[in-house]
Backbone as numpy.savetxt, mean C-alpha at the origin, in Angstrom:
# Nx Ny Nz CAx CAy CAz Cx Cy Cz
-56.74 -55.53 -7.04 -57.57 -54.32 -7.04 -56.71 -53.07 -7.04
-55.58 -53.42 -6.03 -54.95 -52.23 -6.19 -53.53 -52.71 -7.00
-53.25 -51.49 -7.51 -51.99 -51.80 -8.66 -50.55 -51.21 -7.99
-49.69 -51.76 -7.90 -48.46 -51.58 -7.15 -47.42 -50.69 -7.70
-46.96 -49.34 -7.06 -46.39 -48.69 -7.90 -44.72 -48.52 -7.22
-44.02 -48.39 -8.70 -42.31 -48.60 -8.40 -41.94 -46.94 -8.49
-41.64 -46.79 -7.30 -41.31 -45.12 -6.99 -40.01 -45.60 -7.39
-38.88 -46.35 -7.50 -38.04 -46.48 -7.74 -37.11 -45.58 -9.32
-36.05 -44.56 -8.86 -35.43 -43.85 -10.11 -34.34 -44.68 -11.06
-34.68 -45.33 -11.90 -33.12 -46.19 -12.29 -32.58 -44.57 -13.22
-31.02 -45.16 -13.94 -30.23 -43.88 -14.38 -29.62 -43.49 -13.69
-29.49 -42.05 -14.11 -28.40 -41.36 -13.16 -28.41 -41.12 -11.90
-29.62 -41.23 -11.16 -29.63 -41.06 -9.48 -29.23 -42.66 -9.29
-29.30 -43.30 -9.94 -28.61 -44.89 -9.58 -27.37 -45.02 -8.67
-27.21 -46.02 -7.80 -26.08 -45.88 -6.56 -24.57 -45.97 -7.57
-24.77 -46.93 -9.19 -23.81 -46.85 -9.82 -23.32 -45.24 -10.52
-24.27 -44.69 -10.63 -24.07 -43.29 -11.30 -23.62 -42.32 -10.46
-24.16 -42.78 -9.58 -23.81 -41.71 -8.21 -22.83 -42.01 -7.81
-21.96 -42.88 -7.66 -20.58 -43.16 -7.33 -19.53 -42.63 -7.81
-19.87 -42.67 -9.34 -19.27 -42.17 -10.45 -19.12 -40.51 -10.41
-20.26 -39.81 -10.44 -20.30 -38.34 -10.04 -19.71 -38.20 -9.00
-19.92 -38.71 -7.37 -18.69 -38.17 -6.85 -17.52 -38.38 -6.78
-17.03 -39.67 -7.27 -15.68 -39.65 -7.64 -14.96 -38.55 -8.33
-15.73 -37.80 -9.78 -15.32 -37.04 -10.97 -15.08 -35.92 -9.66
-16.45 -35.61 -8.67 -16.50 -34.44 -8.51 -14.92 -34.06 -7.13
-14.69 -35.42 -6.68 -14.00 -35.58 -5.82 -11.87 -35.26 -6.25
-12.35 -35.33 -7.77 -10.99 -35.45 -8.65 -10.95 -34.08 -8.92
-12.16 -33.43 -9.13 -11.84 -32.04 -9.84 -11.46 -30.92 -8.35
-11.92 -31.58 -7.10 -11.96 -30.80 -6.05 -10.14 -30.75 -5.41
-9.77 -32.17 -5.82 -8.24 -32.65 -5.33 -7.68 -31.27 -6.77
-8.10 -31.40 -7.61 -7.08 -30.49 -8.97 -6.88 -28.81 -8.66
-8.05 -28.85 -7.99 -8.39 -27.06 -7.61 -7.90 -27.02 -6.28
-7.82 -27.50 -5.43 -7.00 -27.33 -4.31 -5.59 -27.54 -4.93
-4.51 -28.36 -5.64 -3.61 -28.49 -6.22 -3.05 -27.51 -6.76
-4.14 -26.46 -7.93 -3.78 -25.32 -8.36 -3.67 -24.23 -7.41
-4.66 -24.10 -6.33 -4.79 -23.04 -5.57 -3.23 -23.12 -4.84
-3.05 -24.12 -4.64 -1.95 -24.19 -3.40 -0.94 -24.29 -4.70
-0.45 -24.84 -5.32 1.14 -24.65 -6.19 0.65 -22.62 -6.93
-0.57 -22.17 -7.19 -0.09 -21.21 -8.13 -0.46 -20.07 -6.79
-1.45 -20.01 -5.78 -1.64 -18.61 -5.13 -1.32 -19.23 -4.11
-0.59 -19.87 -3.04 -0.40 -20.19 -2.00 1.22 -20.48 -2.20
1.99 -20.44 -2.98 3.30 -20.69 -3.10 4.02 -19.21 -3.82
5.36 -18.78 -2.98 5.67 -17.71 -3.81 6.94 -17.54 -3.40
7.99 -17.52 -4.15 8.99 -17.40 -3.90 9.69 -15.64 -3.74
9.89 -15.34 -2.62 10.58 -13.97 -2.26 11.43 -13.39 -3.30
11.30 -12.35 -3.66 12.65 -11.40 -4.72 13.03 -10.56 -3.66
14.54 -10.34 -3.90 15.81 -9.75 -3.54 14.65 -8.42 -2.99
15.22 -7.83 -1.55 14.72 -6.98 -1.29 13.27 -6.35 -0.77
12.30 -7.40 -0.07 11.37 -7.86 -0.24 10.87 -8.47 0.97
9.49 -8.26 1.54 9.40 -9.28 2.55 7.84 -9.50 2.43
7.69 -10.59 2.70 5.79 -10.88 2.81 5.13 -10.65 3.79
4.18 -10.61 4.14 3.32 -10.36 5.19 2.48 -11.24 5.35
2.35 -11.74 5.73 1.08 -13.09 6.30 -0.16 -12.63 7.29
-1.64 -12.32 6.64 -2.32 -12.72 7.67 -2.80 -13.52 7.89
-3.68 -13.89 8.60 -4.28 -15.17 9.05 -5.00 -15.08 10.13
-6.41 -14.18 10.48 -7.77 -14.74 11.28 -6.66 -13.44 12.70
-6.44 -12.40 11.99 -5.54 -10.57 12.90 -4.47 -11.09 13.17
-4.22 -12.36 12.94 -2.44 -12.41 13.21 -1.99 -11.99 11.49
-0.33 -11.40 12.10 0.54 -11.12 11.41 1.78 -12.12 11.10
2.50 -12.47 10.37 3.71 -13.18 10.55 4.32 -12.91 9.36
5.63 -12.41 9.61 6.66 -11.82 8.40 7.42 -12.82 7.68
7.61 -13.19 6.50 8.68 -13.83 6.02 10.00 -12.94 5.63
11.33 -13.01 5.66 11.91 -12.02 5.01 13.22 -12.83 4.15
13.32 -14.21 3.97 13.99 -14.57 2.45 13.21 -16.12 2.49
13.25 -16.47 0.91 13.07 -17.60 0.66 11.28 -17.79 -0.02
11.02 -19.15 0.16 9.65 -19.28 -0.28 9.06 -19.17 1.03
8.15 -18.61 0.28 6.61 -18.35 0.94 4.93 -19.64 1.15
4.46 -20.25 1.62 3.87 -21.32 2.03 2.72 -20.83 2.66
1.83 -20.64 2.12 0.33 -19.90 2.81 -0.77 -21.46 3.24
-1.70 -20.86 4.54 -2.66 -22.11 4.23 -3.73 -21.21 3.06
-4.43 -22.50 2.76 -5.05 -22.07 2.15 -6.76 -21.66 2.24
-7.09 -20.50 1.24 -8.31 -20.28 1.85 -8.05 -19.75 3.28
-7.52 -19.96 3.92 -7.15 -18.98 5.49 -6.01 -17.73 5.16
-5.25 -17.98 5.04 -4.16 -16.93 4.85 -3.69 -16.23 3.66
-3.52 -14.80 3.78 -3.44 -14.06 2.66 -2.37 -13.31 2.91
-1.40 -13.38 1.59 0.11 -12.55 1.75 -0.46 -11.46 0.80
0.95 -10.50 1.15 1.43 -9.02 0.78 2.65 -8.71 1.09
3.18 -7.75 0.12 4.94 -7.68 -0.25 4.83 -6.22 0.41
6.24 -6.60 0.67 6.42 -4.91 1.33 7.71 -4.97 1.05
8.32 -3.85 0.17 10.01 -3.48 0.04 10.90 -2.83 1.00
11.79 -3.65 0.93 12.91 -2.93 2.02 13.82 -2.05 1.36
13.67 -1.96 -0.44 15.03 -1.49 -1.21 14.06 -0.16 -0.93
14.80 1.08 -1.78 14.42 2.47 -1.55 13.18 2.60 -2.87
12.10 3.71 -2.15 11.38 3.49 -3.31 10.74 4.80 -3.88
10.73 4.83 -5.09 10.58 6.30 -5.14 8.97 6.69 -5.78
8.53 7.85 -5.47 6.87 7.85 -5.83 6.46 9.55 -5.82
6.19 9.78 -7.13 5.47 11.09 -6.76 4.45 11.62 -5.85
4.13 12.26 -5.16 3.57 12.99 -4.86 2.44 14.44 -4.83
1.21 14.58 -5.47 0.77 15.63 -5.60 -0.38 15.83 -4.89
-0.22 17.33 -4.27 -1.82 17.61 -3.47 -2.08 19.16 -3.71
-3.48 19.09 -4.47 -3.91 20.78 -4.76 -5.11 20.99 -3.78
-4.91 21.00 -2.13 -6.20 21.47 -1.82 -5.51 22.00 -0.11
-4.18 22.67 -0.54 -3.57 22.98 0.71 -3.52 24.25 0.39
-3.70 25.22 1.60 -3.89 26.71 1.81 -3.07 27.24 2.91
-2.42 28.15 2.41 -1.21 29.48 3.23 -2.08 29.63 4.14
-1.48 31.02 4.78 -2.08 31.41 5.83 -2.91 32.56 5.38
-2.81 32.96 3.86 -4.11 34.13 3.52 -5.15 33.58 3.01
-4.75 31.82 2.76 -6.48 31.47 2.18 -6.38 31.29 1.20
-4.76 31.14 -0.03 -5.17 30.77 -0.73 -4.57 29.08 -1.42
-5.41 28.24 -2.33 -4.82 26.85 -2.51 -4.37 26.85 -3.22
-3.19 26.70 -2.59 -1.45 25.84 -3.07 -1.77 24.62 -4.19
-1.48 24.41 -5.17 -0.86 23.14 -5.96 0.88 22.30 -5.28
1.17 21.83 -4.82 2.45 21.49 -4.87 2.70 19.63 -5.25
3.95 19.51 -6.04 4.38 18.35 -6.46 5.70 17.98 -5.60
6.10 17.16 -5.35 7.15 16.23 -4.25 7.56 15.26 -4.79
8.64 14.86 -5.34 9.21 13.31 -5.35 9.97 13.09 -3.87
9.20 11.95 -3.23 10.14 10.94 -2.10 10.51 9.56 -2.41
11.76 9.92 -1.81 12.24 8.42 -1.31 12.36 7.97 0.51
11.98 6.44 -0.04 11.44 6.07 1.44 12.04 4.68 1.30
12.29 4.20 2.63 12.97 2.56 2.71 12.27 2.18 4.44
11.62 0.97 3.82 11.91 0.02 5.47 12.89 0.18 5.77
13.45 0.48 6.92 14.23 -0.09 7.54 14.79 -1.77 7.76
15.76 -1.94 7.83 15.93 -3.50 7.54 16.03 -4.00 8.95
15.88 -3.20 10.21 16.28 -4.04 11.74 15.14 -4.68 11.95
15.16 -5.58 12.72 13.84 -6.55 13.05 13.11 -5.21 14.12
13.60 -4.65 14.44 12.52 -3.87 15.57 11.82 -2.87 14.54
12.41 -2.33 13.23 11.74 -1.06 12.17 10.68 -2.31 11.55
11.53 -3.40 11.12 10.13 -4.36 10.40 9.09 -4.45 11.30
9.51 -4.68 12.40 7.80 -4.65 13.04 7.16 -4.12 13.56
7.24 -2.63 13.70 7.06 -1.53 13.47 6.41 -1.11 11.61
6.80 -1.43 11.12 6.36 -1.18 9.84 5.40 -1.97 9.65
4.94 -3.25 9.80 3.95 -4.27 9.09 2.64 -4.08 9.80
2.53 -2.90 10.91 1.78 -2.63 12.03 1.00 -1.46 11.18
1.78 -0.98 9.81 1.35 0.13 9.68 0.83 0.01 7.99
2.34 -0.53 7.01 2.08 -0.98 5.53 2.20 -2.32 5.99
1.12 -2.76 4.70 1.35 -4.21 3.97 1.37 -4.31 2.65
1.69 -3.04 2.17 2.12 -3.14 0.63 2.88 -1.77 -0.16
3.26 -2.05 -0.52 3.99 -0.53 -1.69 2.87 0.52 -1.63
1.90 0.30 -1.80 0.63 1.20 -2.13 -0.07 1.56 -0.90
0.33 0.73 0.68 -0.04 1.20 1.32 1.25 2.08 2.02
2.63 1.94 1.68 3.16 2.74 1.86 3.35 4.85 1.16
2.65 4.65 0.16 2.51 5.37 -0.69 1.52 5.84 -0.03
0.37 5.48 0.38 -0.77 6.45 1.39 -0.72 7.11 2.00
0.09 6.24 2.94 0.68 6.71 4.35 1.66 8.07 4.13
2.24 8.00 3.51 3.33 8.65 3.50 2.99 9.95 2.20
1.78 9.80 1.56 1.06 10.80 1.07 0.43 11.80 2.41
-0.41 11.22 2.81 -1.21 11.36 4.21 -0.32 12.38 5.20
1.03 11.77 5.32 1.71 12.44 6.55 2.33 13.93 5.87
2.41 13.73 4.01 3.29 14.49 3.83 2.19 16.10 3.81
0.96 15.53 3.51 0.31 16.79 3.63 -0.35 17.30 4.58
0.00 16.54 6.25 -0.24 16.92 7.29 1.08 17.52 7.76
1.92 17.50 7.14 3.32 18.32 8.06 3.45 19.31 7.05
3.41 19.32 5.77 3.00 20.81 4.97 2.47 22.00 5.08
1.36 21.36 5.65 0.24 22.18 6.22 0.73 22.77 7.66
1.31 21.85 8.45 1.65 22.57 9.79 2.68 23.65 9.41
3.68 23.27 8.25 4.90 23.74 7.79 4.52 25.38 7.63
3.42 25.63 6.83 2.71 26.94 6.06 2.21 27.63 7.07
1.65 27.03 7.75 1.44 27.74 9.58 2.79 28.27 10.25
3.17 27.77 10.65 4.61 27.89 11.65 5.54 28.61 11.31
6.00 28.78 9.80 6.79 29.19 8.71 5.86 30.78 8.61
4.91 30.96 8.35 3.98 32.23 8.31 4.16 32.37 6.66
4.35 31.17 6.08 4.60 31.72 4.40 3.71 32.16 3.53
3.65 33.34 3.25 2.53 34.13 3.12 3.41 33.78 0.82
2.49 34.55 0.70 2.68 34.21 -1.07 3.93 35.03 -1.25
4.08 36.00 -0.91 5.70 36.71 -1.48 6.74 35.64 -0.84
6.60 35.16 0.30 7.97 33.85 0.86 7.87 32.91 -0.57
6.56 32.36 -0.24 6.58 31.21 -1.68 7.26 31.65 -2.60
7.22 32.58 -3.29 7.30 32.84 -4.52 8.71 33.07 -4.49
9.18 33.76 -3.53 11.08 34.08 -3.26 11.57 32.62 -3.32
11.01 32.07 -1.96 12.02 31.16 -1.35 11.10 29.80 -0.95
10.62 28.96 -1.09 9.48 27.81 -0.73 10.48 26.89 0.18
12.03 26.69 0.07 12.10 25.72 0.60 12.03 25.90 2.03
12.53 27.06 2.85 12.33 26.59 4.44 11.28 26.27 5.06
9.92 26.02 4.33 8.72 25.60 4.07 8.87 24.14 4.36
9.69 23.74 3.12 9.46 22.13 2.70 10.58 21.47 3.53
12.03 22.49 3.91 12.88 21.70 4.85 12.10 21.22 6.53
11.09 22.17 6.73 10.46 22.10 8.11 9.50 21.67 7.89
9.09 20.93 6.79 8.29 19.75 6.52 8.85 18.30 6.20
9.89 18.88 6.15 11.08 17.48 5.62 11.29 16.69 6.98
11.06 17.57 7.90 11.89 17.47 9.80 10.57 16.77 9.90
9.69 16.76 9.95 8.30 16.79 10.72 8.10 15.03 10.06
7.79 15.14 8.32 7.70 13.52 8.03 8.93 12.56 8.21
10.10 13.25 8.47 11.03 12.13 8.47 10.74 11.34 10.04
10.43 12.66 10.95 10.22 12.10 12.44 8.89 11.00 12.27
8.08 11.50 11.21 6.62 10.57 11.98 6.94 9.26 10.99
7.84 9.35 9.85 8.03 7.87 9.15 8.90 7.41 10.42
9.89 7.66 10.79 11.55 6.83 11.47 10.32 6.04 12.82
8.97 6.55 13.84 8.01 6.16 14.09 7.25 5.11 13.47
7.41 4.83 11.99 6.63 4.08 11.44 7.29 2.81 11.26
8.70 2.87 11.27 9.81 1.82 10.56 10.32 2.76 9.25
10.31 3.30 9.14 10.51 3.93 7.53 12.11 5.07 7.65
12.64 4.73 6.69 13.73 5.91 6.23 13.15 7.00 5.48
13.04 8.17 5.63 13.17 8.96 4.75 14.38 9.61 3.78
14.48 8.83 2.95 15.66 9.16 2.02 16.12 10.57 1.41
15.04 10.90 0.42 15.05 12.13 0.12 13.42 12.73 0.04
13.49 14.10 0.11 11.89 14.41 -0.36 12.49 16.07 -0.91
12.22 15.67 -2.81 12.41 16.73 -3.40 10.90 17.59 -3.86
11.20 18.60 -3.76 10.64 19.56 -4.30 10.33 19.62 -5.64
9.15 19.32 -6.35 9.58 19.33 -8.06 8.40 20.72 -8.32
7.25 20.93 -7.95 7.10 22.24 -8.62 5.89 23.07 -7.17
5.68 24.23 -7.06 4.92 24.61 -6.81 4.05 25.99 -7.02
2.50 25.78 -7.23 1.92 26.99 -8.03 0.74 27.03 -6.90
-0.51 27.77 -7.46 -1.24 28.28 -6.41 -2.45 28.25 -7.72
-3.52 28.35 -7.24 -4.99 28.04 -8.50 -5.44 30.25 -8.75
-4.55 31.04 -8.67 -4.69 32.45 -9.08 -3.76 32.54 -9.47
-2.59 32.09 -9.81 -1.17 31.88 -10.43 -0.28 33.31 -9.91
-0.73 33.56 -9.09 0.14 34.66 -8.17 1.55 34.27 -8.06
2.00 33.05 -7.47 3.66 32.38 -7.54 4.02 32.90 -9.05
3.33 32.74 -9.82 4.02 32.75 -11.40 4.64 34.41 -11.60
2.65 35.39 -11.15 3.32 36.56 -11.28 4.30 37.33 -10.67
4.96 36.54 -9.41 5.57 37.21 -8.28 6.96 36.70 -8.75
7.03 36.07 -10.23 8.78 35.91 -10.13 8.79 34.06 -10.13
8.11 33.56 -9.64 8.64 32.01 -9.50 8.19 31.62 -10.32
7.65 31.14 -10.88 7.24 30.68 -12.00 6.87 28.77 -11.87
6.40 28.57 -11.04 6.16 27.25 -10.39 7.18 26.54 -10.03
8.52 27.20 -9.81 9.48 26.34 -9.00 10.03 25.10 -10.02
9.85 24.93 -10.94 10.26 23.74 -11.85 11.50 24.34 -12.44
């Protein structure tokens, strides 16, 4: 009377098919962990150079040789110890009459190589680009104090800019040698003003 029904799936949900799928899926999972770990988890250090390791707010420095990350947990970043050089430009700094300065800067900057400046430094950069921030950041907070303190009103600029930039030179070298950092050099390459007053007063943007 009653007719008997086979809920049963043959095919691919089959215990033989299904074995098969996770095996494949089990091979492709071993290949991608394989790649992850030989191509982004392996890295061999260049001359001058150190990695940074995090891992779950810890830090841990490598500074020669290969590099060995876990994976999926830990993420490196290079930080240079050789000297490095990087322009500098900021147009939104103002004298003491109010009006905004253009000025351009090439620095040079180095980790320090002592174990007490490296760790001091990795507290602060973990990369070229975050050294370049930083050291953007500081240079137009001691500028600015510089144009204050200095009283360099637009006729100083236009004569003479550097006892400006030497008593800005004092101010970032102190807050890098604080950071781990050398300040090597920090040149002067041009400076103008957005009414071009420096130009008419004789300087002619310092270049």
């Amino acid at each position: 009377m009653f007719q008997e029904f086979n809920f049963s799936v043959p095919g691919f949900f089959s215990i033989p098919y299904m074995s098969v799928f996770v095996i494949i899926a089990a091979v492709f999972f071993i290949a991608f962990c394989i790649w992850q770990y030989e191509y982004n988890c392996h890295f061999s250090l260049k001359p001058g150079e150190i990695a940074v390791i995090s891992r779950m707010g810890q830090i841990r420095v490598v500074q020669a040789g290969d590099v060995w990350l876990v994976p999926f947990i830990e993420e490196v970043s290079f930080l240079p110890l050789v000297p490095v050089d990087f322009d500098i430009e900021i147009s939104d700094l103002q004298n003491i009459e109010g009006f905004n300065l253009m000025v351009s800067v090439r620095v040079r900057a180095s980790v320090d190589d002592s174990p007490s400046s490296i760790e001091k430094a990795v507290g602060y950069f973990k990369s070229s680009l975050d050294l370049f921030s930083v050291v953007s950041e500081l240079f137009k907070s001691s500028i600015s104090i510089a144009l204050i303190e200095t009283g360099a009103d637009m006729s100083i600029l236009s004569r003479d800019p550097l006892p400006v930039f030497e008593a800005s030179e004092d101010m970032l070298r102190s807050e890098l040698f604080e950071r781990g950092v050398i300040l090597l050099k920090l040149e002067l390459l041009s400076i103008d003003d957005s009414e071009g007053i420096i130009k008419r007063l004789g300087k002619g943007g310092f270049k």
